[in-house]
C-alpha positions as CSV (number, residue, x, y, z in Angstrom):
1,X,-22.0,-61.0,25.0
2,X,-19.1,-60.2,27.1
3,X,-19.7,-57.0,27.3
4,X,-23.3,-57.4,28.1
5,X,-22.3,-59.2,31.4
6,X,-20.1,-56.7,32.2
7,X,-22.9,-54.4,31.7
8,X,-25.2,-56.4,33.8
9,X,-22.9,-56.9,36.6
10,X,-22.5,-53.4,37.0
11,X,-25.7,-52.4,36.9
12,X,-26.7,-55.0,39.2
13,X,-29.6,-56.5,36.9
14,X,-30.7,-57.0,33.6
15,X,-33.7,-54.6,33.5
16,X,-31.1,-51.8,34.4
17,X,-28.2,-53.3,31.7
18,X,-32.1,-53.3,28.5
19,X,-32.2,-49.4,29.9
20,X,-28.3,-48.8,29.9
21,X,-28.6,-50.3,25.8
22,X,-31.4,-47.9,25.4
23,X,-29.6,-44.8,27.0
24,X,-28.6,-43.2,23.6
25,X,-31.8,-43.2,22.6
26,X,-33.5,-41.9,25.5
27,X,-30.8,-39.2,25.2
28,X,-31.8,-38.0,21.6
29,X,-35.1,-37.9,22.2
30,X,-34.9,-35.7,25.2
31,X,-32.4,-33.3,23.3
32,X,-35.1,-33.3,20.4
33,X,-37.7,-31.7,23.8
34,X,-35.1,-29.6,24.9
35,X,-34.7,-28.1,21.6
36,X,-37.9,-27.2,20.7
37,X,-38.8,-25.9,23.9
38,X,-35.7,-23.7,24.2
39,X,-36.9,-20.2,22.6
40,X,-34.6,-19.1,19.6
41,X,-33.6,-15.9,18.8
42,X,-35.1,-13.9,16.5
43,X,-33.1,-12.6,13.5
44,X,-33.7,-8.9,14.9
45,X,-32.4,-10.2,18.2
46,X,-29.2,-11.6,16.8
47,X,-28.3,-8.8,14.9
48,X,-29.1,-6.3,17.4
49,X,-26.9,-8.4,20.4
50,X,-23.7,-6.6,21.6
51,X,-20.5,-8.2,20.9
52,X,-18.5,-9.6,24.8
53,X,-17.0,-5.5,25.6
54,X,-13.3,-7.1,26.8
55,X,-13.2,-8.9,23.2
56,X,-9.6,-8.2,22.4
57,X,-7.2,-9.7,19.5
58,X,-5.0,-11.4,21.8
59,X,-7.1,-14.8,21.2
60,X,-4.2,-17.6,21.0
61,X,-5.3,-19.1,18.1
62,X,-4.6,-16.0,16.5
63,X,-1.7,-14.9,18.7
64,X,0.5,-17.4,19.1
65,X,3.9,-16.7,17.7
66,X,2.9,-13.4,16.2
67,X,3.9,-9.9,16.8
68,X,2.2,-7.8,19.5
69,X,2.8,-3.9,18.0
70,X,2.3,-0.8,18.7
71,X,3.0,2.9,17.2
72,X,6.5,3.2,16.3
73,X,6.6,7.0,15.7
74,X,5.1,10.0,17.6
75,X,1.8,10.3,17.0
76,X,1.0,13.2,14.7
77,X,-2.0,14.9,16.2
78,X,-5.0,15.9,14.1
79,X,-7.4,19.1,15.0
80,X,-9.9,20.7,13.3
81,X,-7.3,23.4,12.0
82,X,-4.8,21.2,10.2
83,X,-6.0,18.3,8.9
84,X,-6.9,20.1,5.6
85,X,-3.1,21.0,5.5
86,X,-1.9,17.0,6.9
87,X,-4.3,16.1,3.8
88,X,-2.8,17.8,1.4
89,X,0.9,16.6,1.9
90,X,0.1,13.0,3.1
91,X,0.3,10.3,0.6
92,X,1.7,6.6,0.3
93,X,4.6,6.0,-1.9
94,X,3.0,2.1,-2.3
95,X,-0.5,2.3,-3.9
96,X,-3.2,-0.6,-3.3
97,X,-4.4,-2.0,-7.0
98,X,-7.8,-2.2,-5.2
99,X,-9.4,-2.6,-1.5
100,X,-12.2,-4.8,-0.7
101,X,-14.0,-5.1,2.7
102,X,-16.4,-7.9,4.6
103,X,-19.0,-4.6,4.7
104,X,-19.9,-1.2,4.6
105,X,-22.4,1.1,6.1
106,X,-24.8,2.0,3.1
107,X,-25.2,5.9,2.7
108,X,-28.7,7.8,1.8
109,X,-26.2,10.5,0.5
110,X,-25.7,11.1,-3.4
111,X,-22.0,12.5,-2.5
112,X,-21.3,11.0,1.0
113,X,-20.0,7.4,1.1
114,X,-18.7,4.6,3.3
115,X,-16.7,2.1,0.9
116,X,-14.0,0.5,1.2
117,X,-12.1,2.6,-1.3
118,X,-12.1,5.3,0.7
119,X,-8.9,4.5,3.0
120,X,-6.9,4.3,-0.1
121,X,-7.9,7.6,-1.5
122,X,-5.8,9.9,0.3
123,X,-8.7,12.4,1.8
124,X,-9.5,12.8,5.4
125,X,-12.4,13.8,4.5
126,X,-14.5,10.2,4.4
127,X,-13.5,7.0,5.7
128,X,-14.6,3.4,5.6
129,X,-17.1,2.4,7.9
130,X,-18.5,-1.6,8.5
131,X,-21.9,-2.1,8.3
132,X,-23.0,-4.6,10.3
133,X,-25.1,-4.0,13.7
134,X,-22.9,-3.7,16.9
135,X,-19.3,-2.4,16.3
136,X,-18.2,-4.5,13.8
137,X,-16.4,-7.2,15.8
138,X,-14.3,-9.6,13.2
139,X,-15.4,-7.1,10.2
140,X,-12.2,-6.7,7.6
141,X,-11.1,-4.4,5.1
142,X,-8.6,-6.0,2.3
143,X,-5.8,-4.2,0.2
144,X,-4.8,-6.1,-2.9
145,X,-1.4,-5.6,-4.1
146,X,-0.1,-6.6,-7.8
147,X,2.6,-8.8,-8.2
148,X,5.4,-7.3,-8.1
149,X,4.6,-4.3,-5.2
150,X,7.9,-2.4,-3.6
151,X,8.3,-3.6,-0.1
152,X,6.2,-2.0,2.9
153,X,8.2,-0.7,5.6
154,X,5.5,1.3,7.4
155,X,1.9,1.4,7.7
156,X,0.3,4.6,9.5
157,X,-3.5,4.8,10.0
158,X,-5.8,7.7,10.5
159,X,-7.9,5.8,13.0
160,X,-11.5,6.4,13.1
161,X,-13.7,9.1,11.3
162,X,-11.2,11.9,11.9
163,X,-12.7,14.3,9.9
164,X,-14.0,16.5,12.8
165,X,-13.5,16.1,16.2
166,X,-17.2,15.6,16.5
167,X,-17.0,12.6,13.9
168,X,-14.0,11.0,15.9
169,X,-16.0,11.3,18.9
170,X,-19.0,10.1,17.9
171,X,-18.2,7.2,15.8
172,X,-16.0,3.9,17.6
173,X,-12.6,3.6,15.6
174,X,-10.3,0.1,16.1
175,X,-8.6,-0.1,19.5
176,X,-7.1,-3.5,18.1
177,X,-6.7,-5.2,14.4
178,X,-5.4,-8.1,13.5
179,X,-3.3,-8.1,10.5
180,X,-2.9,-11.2,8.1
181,X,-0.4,-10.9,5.2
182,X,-1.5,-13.2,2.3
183,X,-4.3,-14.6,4.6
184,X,-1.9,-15.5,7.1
185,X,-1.7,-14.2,10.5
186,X,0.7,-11.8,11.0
187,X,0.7,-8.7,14.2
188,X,-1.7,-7.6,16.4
189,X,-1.4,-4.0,16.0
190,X,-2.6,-1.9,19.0
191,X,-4.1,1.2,18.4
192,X,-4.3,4.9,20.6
193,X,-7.3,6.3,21.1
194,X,-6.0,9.5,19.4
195,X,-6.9,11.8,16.7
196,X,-3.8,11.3,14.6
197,X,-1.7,9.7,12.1
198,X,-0.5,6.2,14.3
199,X,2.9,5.0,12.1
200,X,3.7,1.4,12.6
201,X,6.9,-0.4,11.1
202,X,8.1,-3.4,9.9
203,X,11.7,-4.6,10.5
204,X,12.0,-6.7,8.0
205,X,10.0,-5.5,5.7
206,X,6.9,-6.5,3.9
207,X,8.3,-8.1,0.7
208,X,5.9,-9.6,-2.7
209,X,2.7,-9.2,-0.8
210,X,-0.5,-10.0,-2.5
211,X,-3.0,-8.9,0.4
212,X,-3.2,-7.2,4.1
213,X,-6.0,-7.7,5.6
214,X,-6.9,-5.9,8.9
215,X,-10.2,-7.5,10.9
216,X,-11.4,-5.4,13.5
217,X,-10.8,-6.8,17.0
218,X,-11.9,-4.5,19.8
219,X,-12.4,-0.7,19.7
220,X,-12.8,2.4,21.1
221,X,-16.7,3.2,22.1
222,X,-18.1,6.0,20.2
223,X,-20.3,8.8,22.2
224,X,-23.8,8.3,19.7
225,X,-22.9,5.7,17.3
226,X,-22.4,2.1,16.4
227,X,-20.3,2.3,13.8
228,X,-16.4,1.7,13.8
229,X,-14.4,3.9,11.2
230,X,-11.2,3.9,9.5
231,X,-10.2,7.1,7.5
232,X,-6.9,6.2,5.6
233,X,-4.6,3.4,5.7
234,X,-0.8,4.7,4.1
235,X,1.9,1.9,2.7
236,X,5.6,4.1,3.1
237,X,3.6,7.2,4.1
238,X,5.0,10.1,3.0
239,X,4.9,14.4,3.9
240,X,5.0,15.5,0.5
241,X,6.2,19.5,2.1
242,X,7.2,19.1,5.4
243,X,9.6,15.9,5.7
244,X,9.6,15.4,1.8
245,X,12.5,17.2,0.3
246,X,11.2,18.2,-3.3
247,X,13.2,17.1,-6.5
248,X,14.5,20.2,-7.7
249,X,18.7,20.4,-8.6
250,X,20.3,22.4,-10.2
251,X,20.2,20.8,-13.8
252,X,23.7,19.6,-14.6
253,X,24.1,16.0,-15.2
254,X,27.5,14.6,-14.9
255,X,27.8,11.2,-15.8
256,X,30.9,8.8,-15.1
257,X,29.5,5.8,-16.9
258,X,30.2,2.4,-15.1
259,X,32.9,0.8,-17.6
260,X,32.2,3.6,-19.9
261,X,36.4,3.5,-20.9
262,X,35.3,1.2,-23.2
263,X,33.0,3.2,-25.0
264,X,35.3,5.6,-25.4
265,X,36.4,4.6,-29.1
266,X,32.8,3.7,-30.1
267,X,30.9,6.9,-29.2
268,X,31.5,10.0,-29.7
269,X,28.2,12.0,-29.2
270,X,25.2,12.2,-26.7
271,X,22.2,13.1,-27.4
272,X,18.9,13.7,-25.7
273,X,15.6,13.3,-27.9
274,X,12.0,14.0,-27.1
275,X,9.3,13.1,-29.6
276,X,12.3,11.8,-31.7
277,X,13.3,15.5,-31.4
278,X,17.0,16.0,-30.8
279,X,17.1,18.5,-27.8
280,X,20.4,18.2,-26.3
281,X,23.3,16.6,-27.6
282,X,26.9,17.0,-26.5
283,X,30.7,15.2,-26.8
284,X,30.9,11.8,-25.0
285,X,34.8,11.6,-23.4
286,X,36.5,10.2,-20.8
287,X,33.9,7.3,-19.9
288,X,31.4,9.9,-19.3
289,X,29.6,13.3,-20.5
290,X,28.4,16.3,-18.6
291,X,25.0,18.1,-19.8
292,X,23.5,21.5,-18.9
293,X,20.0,21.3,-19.0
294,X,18.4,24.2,-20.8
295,X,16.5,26.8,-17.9
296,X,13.8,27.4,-19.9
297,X,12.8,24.0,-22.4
298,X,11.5,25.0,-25.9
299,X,7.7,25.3,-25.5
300,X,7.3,22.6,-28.0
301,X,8.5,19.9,-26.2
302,X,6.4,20.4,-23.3
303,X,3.0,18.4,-22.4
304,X,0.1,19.6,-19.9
305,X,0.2,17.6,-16.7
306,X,-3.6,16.2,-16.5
307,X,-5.2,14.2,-13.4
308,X,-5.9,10.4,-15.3
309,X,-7.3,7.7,-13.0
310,X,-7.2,8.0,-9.3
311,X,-3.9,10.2,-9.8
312,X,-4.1,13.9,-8.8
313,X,-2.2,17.2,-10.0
314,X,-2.3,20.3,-8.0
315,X,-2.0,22.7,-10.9
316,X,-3.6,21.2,-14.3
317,X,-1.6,24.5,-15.5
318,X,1.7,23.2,-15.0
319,X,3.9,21.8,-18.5
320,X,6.0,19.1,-18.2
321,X,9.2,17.5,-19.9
322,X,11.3,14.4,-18.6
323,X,13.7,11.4,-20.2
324,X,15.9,9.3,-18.0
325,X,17.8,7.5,-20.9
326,X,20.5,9.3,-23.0
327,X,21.7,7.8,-26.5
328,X,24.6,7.5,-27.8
329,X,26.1,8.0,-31.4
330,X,29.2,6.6,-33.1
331,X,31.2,8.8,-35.9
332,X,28.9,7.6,-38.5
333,X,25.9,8.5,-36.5
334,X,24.9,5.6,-36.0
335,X,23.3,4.6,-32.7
336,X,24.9,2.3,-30.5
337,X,23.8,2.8,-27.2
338,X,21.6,3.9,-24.6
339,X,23.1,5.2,-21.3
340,X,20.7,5.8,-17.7
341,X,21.3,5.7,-14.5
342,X,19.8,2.6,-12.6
343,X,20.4,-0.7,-11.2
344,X,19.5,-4.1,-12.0
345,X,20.7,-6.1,-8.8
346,X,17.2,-6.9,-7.7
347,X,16.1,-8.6,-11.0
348,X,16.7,-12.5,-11.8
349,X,15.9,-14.9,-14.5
350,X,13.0,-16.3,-14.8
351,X,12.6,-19.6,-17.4
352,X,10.1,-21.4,-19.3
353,X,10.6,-25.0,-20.0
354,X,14.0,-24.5,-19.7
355,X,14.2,-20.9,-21.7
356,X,15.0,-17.7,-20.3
357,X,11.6,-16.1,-20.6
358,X,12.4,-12.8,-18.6
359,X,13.3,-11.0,-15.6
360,X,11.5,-10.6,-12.9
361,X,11.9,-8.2,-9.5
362,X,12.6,-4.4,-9.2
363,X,14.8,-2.5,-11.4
364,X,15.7,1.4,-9.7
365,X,15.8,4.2,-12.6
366,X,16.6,8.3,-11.7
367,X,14.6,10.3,-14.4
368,X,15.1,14.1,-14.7
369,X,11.7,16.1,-15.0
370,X,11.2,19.2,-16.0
371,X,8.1,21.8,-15.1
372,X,7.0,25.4,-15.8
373,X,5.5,25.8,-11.9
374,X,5.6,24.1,-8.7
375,X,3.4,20.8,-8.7
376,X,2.1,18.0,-7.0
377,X,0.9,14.9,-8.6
378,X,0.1,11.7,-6.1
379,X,-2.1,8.9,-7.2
380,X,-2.3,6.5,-9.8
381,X,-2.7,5.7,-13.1
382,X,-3.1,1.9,-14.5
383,X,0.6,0.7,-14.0
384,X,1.8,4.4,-12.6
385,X,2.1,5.4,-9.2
386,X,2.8,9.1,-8.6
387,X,4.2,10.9,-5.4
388,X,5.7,14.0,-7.1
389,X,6.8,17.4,-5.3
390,X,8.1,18.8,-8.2
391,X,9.5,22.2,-8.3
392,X,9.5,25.0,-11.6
393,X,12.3,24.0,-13.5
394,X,14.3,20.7,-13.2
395,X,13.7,17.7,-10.7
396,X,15.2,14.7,-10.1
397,X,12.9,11.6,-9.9
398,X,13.0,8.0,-8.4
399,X,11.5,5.5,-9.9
400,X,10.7,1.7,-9.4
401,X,9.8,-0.3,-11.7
402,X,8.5,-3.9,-11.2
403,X,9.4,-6.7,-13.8
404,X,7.7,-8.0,-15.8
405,X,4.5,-6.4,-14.9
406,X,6.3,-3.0,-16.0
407,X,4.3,-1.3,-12.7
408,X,6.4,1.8,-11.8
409,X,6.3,4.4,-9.3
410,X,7.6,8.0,-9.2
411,X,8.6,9.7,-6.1
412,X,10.8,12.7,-5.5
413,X,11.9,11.3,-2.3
414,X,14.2,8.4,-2.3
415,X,12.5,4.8,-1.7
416,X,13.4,4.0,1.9
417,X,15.0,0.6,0.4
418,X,17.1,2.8,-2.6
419,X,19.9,1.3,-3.4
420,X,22.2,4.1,-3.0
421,X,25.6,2.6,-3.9
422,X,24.0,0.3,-7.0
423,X,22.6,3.3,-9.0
424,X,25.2,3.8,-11.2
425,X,25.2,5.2,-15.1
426,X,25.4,2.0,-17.0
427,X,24.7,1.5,-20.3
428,X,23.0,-1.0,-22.8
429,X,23.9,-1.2,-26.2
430,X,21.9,-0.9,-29.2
């Protein structure tokens, strides 16, 4: 009652304090009028309506404490001319398990698409375009990582549909994305409005990602269409022939085996084996053993290199041998050990209900691979990435290998995280 007098007094009398107690419903019934008598849009309307033109990812819910990037690297230009040649020596040295996007522009081609896929496909030939109407404002394409991925230190894009300059004209391409790592946000990253590979890095690096997802923020207009375009997206992009050195060496091994002293009662003979075929095999002295691998490999032991899943071999010609463990014999024959050169610094213990289970994190591994003509192999195949410049006769070949998924990943040029000074011969006994 109180607060009715109050009411009252205010108002000045009590016909005006009855229409103060029904204000809240006069209220909803004129927003019910307004409502209905406020035209909607139709669903052709909606979808046709152009996004605000100064959108930009700067928004702060998004921005704050993020970073603002930009191009880290010169741009590497694009023209009609050379992209067939940046095609064929571009690749990542981190491969996406798969990519997933909000949409894609549907195609009435049988051999022409606009999926997702194709930014992690390494051609410059398609590219992924969103398929809503208008530019795609807050579309997102998604890369999905296993568990145990190497660390990203650079991401470089091929922004917009770069495979003509007609098609990079005519088509918008991102001016701005926002990046979130693991559905987090992340960076802004700010893009040219330039024909090229745009290289961006990240100090520190990306480490034990599951996803990156990049939503489209503001762009660059194109001159006839509506439809915003992303050719390739590279993780630790890579010239396989121009800034790629390739993995050929001379084919002597020498081998000063960490705390190999030890060994030196126990072994007395290398040997290298292929198909539980002794090729090579040698005296093991001094903590250590030197091998001269053969110019020309017995026939036998070689295998065809063949394209399997989304991985890729220049010359389906080229014959292949490689090994990156040597055993080791004692007097008796017997074997005792296993020696290769690697390092185990990034793996740890992992336990189960108190039980060591396993390990789990990287382990680095050099593996010597052989060929009968100059090759290229990039892709990937199930657990097996591949970005080999391998050169006739023998290579030498960095691998990573993620525990205890067992994913690994060839490259003739060393990981930008290689742990130089750790990769050591060591040995594991039998």
């Amino acid at each position: 009652m109180e607060k009715g007098r109050t009411l009252i007094k205010l108002l000045g009398n009590p016909n005006r304090a009855i229409m103060w107690r029904r204000f809240p419903t006069c209220i909803m019934f004129l927003g019910i009028i307004v409502l209905s008598c406020t035209p909607k849009k139709t669903q052709e309307e909606k979808a046709t309506a152009k996004p605000p033109e100064n959108i930009t990812a700067s928004e702060a819910v998004f921005t704050q404490g993020i970073q603002d990037m930009r191009p880290s690297k010169e741009i590497m230009e694009f023209t009609d001319s050379n992209i067939a040649e940046y095609e064929a020596i571009l690749t990542s040295s981190v491969k996406a398990e798969r990519v997933t996007a909000s949409s894609f522009l549907e195609s009435n081609s049988r051999t022409l698409t606009y999926v997702p896929e194709n930014v992690n496909d390494l051609s410059l030939q398609n590219a992924w375009v969103e398929g809503v109407e208008g530019v795609g404002i807050g579309e997102y394409i998604v890369f999905h990582f296993s568990m145990y991925t190497p660390e990203i230190r650079t991401i470089a894009f091929a922004n917009g549909y770069v495979k003509s300059d007609k098609t990079y004209r005519e088509n918008p391409r991102p001016k701005q994305l926002k990046m979130y790592v693991d559905d987090s946000s992340y960076a802004v990253l700010n893009l040219a409005d330039r024909r090229g590979l745009q290289v961006f890095t990240f100090d520190p690096p990306l480490e034990k990602i599951g996803t990156l997802q990049f939503e489209i923020a503001e762009v660059y207009k194109g001159d006839l269409y509506e439809d915003t375009s992303i050719s390739e997206i590279y993780f630790n992009e890579v010239l396989s022939a121009v800034s790629r050195s390739s993995g050929a060496f001379d084919g002597v091994i020498r081998a000063q085996v960490e705390n190999g002293i030890e060994l030196n009662s126990l072994i007395s003979e290398f040997r290298v084996s292929y198909y539980d075929v002794i090729t090579l095999s040698g005296t093991y002295a001094n903590g250590g053993f030197t091998i001269n691998l053969p110019q020309t490999p017995d026939a036998k032991f070689l295998s065809e290199m063949t394209s399997y899943g989304n991985s890729v071999v220049s010359n389906t010609s080229a014959n292949q041998l490689w090994f990156s463990s040597i055993d080791g014999y004692d007097r008796n024959g017997a074997h005792i050990a296993a020696f290769s050169q690697h390092d185990d610094s990034m793996l740890i213990p992992t336990y189960y209900e108190g039980k060591l289970a396993d390990m789990e994190g990287y382990r680095s591994i050099v593996c010597f691979w052989y060929v009968d003509r100059d090759v290229i192999m990039d892709g990937r195949y199930e657990a097996q990435g591949y970005d080999l410049n391998l050169k006739k006769g023998w290579n030498i070949v960095y691998a990573v290998e993620a525990l205890p998924s067992g994913n690994r990943n060839y490259t003739t040029t060393k990981p930008y995280d290689w742990p130089e000074s750790k990769v050591k011969w060591q040995f594991e006994r039998r």
